[in-house]
VOBA-1610 file (N, C-alpha, C; in pm, whole numbers, padded with zeros to 5 digits, always signed):
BEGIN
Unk+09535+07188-17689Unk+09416+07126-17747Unk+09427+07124-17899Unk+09387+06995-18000Unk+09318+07011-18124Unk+09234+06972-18160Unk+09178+07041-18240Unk+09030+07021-18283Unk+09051+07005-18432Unk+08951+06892-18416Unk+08917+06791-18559Unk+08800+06819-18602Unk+08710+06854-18745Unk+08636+06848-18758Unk+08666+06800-18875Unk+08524+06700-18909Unk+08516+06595-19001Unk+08423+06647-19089Unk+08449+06744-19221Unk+08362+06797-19294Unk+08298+06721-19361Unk+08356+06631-19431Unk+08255+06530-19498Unk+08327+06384-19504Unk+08168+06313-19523Unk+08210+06181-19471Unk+08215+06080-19582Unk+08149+06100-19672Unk+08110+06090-19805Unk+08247+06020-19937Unk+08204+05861-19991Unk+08292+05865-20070Unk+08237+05838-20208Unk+08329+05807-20348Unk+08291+05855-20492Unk+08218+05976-20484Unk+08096+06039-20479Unk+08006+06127-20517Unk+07970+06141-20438Unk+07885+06307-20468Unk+07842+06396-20333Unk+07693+06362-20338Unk+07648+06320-20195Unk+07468+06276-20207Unk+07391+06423-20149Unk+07260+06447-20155Unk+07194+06544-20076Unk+07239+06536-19944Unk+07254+06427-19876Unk+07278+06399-19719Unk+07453+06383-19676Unk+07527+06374-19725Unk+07682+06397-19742Unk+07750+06429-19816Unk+07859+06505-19798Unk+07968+06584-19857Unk+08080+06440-19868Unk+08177+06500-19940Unk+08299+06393-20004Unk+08405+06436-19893Unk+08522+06367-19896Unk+08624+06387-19842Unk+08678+06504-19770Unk+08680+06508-19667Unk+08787+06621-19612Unk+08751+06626-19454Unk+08863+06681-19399Unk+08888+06725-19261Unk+09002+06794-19203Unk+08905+06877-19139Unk+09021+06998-19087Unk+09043+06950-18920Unk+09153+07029-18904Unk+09250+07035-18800Unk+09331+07165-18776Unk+09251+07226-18616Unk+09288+07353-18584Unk+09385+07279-18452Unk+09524+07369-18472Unk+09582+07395-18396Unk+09665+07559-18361Unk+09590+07588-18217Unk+09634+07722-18206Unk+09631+07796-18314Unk+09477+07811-18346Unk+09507+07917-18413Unk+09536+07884-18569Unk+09600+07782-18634Unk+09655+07752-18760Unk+09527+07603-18795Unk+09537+07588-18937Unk+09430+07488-18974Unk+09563+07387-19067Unk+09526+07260-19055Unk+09586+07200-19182Unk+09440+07106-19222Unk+09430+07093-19358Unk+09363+07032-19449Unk+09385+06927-19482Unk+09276+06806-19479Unk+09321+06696-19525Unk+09204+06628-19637Unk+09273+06634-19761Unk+09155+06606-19849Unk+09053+06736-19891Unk+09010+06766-20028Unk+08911+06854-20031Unk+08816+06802-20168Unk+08751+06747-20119Unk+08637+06693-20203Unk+08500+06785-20165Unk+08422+06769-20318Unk+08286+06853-20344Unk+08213+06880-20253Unk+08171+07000-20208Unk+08096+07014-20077Unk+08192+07101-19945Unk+08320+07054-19985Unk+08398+07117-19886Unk+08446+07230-19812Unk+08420+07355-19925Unk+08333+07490-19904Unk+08221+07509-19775Unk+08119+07461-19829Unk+08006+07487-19727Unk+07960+07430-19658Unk+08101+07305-19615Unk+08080+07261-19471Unk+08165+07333-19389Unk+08291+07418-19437Unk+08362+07484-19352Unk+08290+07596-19355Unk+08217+07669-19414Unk+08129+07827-19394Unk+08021+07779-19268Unk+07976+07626-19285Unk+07862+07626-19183Unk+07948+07560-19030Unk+08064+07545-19046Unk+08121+07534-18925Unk+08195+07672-18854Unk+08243+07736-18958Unk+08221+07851-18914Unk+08417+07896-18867Unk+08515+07822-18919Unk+08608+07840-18855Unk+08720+07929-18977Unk+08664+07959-19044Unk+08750+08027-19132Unk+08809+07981-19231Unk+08866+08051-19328Unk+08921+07972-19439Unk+09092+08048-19452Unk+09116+08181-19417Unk+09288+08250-19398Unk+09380+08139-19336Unk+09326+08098-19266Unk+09448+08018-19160Unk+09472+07895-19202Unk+09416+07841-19350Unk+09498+07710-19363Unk+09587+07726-19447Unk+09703+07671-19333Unk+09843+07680-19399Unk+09869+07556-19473Unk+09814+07437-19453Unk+09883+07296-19535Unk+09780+07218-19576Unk+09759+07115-19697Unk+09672+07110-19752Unk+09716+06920-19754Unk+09708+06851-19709Unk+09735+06675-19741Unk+09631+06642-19786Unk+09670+06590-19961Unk+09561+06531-20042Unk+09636+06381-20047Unk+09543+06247-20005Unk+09565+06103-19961Unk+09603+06088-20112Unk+09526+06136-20188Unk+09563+06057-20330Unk+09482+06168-20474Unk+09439+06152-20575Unk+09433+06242-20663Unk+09276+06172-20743Unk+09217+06072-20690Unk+09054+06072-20692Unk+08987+06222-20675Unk+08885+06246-20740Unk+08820+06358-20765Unk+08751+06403-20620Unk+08689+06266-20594Unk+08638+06256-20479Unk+08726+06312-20347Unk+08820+06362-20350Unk+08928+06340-20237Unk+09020+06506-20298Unk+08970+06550-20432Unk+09032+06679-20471Unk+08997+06784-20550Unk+08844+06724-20577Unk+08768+06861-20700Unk+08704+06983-20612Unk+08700+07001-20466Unk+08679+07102-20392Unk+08789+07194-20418Unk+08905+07136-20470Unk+09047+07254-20403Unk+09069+07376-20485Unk+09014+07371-20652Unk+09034+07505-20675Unk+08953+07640-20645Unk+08822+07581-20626Unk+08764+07655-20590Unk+08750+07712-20384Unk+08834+07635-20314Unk+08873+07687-20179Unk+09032+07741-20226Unk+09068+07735-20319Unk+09242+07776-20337Unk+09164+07956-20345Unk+09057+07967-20458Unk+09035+08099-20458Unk+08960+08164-20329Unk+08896+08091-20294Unk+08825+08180-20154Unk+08916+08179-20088Unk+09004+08112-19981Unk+09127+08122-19949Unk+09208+08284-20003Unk+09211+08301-20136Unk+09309+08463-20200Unk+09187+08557-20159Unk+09063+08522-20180Unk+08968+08614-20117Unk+09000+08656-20014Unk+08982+08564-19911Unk+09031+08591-19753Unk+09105+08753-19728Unk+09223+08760-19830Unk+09296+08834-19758Unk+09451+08740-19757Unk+09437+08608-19788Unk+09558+08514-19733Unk+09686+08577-19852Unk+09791+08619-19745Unk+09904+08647-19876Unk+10056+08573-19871Unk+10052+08456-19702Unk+10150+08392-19724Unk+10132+08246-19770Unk+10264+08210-19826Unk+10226+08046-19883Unk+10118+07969-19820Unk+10078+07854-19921Unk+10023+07734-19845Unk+10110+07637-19916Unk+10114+07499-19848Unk+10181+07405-19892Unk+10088+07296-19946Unk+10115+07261-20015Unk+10025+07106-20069Unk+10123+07007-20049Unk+10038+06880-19947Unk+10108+06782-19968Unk+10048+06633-20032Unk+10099+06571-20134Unk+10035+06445-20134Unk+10150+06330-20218Unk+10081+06235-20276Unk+10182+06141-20303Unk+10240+06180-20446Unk+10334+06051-20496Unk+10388+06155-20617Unk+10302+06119-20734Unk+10308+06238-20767Unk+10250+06302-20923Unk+10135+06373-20891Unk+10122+06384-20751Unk+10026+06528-20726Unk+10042+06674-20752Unk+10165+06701-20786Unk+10186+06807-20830Unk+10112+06844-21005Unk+10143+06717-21037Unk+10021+06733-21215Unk+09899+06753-21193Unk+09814+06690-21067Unk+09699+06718-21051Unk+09678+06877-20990Unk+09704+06883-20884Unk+09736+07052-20856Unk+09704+07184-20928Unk+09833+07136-21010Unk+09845+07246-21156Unk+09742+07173-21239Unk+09678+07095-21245Unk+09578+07089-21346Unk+09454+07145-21294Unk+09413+07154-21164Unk+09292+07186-21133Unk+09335+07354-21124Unk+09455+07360-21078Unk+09451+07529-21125Unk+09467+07600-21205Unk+09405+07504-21328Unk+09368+07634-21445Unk+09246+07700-21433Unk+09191+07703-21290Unk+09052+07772-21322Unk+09064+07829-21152Unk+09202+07862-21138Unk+09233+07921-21031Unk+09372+08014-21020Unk+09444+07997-21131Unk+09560+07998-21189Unk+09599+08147-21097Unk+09584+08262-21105Unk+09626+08381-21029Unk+09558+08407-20866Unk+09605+08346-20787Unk+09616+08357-20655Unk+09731+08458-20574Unk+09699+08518-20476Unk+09759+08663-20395Unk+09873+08561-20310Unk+09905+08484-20316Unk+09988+08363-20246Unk+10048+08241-20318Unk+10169+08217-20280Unk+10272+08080-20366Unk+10210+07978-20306Unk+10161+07885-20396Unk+10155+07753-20372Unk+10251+07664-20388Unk+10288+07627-20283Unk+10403+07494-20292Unk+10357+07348-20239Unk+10467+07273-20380Unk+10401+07119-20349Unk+10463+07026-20302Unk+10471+06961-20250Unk+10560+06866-20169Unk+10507+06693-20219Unk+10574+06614-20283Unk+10568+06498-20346Unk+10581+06393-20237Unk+10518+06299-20203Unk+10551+06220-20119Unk+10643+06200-20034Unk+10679+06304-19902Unk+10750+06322-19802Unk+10718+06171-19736Unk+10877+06130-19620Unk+10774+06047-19532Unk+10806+06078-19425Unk+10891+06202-19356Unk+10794+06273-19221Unk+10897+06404-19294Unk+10808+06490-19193Unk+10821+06635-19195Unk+10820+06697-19078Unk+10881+06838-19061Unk+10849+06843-18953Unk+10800+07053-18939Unk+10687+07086-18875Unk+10648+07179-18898Unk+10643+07289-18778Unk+10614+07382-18759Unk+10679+07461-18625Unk+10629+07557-18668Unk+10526+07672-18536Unk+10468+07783-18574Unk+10510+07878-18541Unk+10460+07966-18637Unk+10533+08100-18595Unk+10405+08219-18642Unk+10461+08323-18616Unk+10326+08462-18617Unk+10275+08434-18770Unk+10358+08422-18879Unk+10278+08417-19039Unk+10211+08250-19030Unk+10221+08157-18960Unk+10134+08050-18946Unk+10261+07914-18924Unk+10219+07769-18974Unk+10258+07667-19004Unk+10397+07659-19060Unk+10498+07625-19071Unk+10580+07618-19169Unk+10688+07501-19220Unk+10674+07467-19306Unk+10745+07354-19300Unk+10902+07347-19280Unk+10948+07261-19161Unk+11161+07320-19192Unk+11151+07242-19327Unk+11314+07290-19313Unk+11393+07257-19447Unk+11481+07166-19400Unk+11502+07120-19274Unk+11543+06951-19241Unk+11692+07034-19152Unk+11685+07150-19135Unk+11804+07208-19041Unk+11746+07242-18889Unk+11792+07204-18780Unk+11740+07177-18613Unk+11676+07355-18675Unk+11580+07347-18607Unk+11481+07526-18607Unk+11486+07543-18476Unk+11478+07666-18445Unk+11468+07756-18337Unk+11332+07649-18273Unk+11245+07589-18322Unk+11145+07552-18206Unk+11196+07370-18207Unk+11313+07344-18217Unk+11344+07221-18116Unk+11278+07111-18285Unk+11309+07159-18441Unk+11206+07105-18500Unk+11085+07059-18539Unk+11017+07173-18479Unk+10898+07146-18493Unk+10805+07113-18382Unk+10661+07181-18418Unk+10544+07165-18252Unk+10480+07040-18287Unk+10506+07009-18442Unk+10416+06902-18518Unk+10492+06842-18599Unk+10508+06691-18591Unk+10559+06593-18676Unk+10434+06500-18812Unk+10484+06526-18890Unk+10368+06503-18979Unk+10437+06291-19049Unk+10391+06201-19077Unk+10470+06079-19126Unk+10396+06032-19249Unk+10384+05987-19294Unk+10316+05895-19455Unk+10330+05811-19459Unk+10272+05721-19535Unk+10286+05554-19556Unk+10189+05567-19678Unk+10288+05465-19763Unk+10238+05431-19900Unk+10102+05325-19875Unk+10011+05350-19898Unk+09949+05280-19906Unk+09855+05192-20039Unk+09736+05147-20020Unk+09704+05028-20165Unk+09575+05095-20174Unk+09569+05155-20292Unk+09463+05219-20397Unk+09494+05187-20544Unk+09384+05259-20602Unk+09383+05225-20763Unk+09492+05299-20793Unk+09518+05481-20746Unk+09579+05561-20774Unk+09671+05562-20661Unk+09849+05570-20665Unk+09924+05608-20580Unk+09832+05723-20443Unk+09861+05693-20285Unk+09765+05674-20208Unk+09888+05685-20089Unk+09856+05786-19999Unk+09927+05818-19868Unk+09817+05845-19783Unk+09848+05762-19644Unk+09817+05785-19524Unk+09912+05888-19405Unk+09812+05939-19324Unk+09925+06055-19247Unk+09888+06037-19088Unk+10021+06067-19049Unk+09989+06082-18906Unk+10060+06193-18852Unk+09980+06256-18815Unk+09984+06398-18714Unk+10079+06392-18574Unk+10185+06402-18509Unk+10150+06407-18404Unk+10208+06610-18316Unk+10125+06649-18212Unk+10125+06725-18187Unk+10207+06724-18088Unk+10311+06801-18078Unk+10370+06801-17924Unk+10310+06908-17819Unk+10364+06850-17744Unk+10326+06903-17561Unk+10437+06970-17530Unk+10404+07105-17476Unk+10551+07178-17482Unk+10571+07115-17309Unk+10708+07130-17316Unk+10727+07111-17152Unk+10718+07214-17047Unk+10722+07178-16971Unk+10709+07288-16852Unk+10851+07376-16823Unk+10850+07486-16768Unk+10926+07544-16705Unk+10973+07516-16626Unk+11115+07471-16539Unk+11113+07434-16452Unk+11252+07554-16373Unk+11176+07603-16253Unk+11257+07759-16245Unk+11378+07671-16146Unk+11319+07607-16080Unk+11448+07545-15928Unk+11575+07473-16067Unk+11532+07452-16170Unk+11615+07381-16266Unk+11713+07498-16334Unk+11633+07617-16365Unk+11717+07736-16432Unk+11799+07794-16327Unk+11708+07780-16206Unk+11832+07860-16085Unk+11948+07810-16065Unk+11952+07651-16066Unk+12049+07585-16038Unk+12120+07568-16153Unk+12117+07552-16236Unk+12224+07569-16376Unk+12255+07695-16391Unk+12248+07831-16306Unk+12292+07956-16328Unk+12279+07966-16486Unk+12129+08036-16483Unk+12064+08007-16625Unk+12042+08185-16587Unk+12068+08317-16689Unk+12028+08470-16680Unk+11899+08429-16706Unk+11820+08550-16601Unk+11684+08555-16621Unk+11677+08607-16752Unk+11756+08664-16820Unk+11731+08777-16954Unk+11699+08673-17063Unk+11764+08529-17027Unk+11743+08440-17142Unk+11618+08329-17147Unk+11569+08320-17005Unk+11434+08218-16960Unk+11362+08222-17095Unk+11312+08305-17138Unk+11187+08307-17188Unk+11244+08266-17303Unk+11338+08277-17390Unk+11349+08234-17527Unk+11387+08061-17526Unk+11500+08055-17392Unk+11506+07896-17377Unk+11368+07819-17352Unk+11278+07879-17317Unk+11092+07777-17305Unk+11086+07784-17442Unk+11142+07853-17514Unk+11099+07868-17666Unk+11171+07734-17750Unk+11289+07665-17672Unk+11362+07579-17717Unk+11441+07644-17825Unk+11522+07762-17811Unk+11591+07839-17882Unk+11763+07776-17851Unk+11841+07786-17929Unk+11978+07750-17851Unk+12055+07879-17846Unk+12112+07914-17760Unk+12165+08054-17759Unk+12312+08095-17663Unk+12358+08179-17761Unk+12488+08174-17706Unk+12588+08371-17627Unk+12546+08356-17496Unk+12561+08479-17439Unk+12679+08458-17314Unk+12759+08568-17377Unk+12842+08611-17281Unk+12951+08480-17294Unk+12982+08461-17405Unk+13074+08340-17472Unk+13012+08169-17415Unk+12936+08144-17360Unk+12872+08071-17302Unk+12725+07994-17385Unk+12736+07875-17409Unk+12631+07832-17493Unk+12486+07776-17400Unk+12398+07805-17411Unk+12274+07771-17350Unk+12158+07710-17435Unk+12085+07603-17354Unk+12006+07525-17416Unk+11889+07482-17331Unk+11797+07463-17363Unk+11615+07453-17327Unk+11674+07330-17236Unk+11756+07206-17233Unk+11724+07152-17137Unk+11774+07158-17031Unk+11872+07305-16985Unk+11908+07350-16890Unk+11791+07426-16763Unk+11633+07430-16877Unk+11569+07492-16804Unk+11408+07458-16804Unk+11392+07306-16908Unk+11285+07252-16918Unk+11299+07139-16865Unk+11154+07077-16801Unk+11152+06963-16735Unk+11159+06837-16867Unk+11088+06722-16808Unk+11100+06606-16907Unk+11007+06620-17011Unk+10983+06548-17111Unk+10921+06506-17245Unk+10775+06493-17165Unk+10632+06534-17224Unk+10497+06581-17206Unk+10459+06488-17331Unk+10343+06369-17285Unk+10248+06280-17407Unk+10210+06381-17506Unk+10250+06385-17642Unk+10136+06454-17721Unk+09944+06425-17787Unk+09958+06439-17862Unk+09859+06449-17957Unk+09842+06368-18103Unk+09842+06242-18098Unk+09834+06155-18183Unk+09700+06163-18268Unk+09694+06176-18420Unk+09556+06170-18491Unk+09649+06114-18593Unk+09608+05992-18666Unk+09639+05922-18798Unk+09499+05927-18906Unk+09540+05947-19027Unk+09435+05944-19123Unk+09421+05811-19220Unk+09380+05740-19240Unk+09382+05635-19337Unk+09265+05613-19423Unk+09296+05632-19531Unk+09177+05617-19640Unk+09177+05612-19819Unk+09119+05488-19828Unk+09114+05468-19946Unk+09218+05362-20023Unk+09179+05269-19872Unk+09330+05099-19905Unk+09275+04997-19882Unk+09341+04914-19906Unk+09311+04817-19824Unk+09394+04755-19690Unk+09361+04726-19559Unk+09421+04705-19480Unk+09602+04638-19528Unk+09682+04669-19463Unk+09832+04691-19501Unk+09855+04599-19357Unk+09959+04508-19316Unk+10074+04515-19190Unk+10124+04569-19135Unk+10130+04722-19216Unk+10211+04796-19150Unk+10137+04882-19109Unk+10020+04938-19128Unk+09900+05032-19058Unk+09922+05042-18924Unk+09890+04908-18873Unk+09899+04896-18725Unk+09990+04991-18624Unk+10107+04962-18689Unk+10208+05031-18651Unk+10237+05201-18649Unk+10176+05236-18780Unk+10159+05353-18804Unk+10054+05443-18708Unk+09964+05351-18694Unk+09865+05412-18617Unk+09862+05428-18469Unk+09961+05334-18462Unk+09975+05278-18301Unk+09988+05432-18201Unk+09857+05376-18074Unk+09798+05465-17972Unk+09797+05600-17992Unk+09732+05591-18132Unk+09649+05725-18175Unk+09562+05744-18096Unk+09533+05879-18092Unk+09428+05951-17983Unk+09303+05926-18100Unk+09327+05945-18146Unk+09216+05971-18298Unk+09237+05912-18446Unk+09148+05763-18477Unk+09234+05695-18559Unk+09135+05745-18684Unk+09120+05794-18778Unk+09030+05838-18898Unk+09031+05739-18978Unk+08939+05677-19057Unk+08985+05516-19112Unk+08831+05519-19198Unk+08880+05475-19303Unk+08791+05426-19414Unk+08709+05341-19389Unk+08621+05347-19409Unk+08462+05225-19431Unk+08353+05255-19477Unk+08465+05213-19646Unk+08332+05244-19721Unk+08232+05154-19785Unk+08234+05039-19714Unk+08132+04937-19663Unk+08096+04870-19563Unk+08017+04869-19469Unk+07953+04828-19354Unk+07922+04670-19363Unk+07874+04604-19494Unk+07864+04515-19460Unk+07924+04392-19490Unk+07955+04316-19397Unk+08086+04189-19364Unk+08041+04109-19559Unk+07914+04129-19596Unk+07907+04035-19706Unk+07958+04125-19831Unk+07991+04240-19810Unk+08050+04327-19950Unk+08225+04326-19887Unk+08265+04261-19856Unk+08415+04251-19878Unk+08501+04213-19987Unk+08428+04105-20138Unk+08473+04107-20228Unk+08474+04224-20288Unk+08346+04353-20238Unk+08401+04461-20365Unk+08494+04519-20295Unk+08494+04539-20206Unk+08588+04602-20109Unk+08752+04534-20144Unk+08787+04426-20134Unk+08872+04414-20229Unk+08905+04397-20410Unk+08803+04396-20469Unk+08821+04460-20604Unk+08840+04617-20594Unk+08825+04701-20508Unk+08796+04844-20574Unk+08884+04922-20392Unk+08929+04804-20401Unk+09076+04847-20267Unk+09042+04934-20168Unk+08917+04876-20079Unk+08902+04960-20011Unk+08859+04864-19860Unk+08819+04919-19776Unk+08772+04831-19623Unk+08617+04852-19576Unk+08568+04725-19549Unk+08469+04730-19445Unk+08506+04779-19328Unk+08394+04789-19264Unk+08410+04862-19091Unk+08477+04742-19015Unk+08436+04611-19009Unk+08569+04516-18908Unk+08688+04536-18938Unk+08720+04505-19060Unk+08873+04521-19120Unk+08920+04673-19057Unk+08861+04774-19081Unk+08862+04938-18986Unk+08928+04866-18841Unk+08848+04833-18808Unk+08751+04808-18655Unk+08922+04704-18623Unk+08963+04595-18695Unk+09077+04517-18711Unk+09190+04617-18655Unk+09190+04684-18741Unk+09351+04785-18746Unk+09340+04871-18632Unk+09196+04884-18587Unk+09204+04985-18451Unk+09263+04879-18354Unk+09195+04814-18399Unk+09232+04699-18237Unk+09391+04622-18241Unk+09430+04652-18386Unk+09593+04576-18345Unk+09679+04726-18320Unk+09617+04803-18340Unk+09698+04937-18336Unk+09682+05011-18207Unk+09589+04985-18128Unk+09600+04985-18001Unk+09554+05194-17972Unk+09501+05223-18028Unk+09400+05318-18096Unk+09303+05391-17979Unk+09287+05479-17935Unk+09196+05540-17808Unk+09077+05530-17877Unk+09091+05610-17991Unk+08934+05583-18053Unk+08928+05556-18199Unk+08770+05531-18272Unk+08787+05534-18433Unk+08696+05590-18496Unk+08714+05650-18572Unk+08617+05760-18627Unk+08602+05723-18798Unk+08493+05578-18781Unk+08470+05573-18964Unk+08395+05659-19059Unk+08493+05673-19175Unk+08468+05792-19224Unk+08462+05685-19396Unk+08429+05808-19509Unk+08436+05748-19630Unk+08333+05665-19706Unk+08240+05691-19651Unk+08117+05600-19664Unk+08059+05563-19856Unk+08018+05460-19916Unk+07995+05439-20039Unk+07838+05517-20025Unk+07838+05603-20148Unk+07650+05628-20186Unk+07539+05561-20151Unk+07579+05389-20175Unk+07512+05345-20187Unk+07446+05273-19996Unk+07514+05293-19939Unk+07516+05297-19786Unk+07437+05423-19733Unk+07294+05381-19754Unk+07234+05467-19669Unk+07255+05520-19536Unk+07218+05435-19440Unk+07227+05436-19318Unk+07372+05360-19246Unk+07503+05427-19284Unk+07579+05335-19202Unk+07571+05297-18995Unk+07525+05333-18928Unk+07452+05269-18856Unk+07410+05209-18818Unk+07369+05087-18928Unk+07301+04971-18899Unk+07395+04904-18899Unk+07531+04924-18961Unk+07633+04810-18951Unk+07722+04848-18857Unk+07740+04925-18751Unk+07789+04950-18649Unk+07822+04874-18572Unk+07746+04731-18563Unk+07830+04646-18440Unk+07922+04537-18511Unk+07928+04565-18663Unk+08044+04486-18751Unk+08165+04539-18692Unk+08160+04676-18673Unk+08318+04724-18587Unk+08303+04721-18490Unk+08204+04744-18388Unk+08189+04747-18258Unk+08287+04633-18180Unk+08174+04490-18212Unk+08204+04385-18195Unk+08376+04282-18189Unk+08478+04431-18249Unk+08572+04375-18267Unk+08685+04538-18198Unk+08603+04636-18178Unk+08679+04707-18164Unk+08536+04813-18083Unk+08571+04817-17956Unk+08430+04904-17829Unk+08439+05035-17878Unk+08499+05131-17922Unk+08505+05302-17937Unk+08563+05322-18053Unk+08411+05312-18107Unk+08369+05357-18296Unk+08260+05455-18300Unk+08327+05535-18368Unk+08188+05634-18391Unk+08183+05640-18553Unk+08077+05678-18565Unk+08034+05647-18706Unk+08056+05822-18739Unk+08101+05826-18853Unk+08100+05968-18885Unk+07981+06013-18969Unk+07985+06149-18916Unk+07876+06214-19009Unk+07949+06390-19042Unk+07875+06395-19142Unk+07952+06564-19188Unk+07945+06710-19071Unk+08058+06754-19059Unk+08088+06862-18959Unk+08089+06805-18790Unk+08098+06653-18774Unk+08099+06632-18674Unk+08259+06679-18606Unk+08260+06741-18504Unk+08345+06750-18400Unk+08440+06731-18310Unk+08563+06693-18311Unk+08603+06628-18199Unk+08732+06730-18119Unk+08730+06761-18000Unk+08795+06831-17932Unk+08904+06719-17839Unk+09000+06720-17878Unk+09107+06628-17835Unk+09279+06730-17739Unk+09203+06697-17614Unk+09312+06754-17537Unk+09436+06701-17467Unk+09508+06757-17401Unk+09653+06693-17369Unk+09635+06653-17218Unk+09700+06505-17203Unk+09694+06460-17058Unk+09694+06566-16986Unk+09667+06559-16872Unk+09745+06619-16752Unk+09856+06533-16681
//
């Protein structure tokens, strides 16, 4: 299972009724961060899931809106107790922003490391949390989680991400018996370990069944619709997508100030072939996004409109 929660929905500035940018993502136990805009604090205290366990931090781009929460969660975070790395990831020249917001965070109990516009990664857990390889096959088969990017169109250099989670495979014992597989080694080969006993080399698919659907969630925000989105996004479980205008007649600002209405959203779900869409990013000046709900509807059936700390529990086929 992962769980998404959408801390705030909120874009430019923080209103009484929404928070700015961000959303977390628990897996087993580990959190990664996406975005930390104003407010982002005390929507995770009132959700209640902790702040030690986030190991990775993806900032889309270096708008305030999207990163003036982070020094002040960088320090509650050293509060915690947290004493191994976290990673920051975002596009390049996020590392100037980073170190600039941490001059008023500057001595932290933990290394911050930054990662400049990767375009996939691959991450794999272990007892101290998340970790990113270093691009050499790892003991877990490369990774439980493939992370990807795409340049996308903002004022400021601007990355989109897609998550995907793997499905470990099954055990399959009539498979280990018959490859004269030692019971002494079962349990580390489910681990997708490669291992070499009794001069003899052994490997996970001597004793795991076939490839298991994962866990698809893509993030997109703060562009304007691209050609290549589609693709990126394609049969996401969970498509996160900008609309930070609802209505079909504000599409000129929406392209002056590079950003999407909810059809154009609602567009990319539907060529991307998308389980669901979760519009997020909303302008101040959009009271009630709600009322423009059947601008995406109408072009795309399973839209939910976001609102702050909303929920989503996203599990693995059977």
């Amino acid at each position: 299972m992962v769980d998404v929660c959408l801390l705030g929905c909120g874009g430019s500035m923080p209103t009484p009724y929404r928070s700015l940018s961000a959303l977390l993502i628990s897996f087993k136990g580990r959190k990664i961060l996406v975005d930390c805009g104003e407010g982002t604090q005390v929507s995770m205290k009132q959700v209640g899931w902790g702040f030690k366990n986030i190991d990775i931090i993806c900032l889309t781009h270096s708008h305030g809106d999207h990163t003036i929460g982070l020094p002040g969660l960088l320090s509650t975070i050293g509060n915690s107790g947290r004493t191994e790395p976290i990673t920051i990831i975002g596009p390049e020249g996020i590392s100037r922003i980073v170190n600039g917001l941490r001059v008023v965070a500057e001595y932290l109990p933990y290394e911050v490391r930054v990662i400049e516009n990767p375009q996939e990664l691959n991450i794999s857990l272990y007892n101290e949390g998340m970790i990113i390889e270093d691009g050499l096959e790892s003991k877990r088969n490369r990774g439980q989680i493939q992370l990807k990017t795409l340049k996308v169109e903002h004022s400021a250099p601007c990355l989109a991400y897609n998550f995907y989670f793997k499905r470990e495979k099954k055990f399959n014992v009539d498979k280990a018996i018959e490859n004269n597989v030692p019971k002494i080694l079962w349990s580390r080969l489910q681990r997708e370990e490669n291992i070499l006993y009794e001069e003899k080399e052994y490997n996970s698919s001597l004793v795991l069944g076939e490839e298991r659907k994962g866990i698809k969630i893509a993030i997109v925000t703060d562009t304007r619709p691209l050609e290549e989105i589609p693709e990126f996004i394609r049969e996401s479980d969970l498509f996160i997508c900008e609309g930070t205008y609802g209505d079909d007649l504000d599409k000129e600002k929406a392209i002056k100030y590079k950003h999407m209405t909810f059809r154009e959203g609602a567009t990319l779900a539907k060529e991307g072939k998308v389980k669901q869409l979760l519009l997020t990013h909303f302008s101040p000046s959009m009271m009630e996004p709600n009322v423009f709900l059947n601008n995406a509807k109408s072009v795309f059936e399973n839209v939910v409109i976001g609102e702050d700390r909303m929920i989503f529990d996203l599990n693995f086929q059977k």
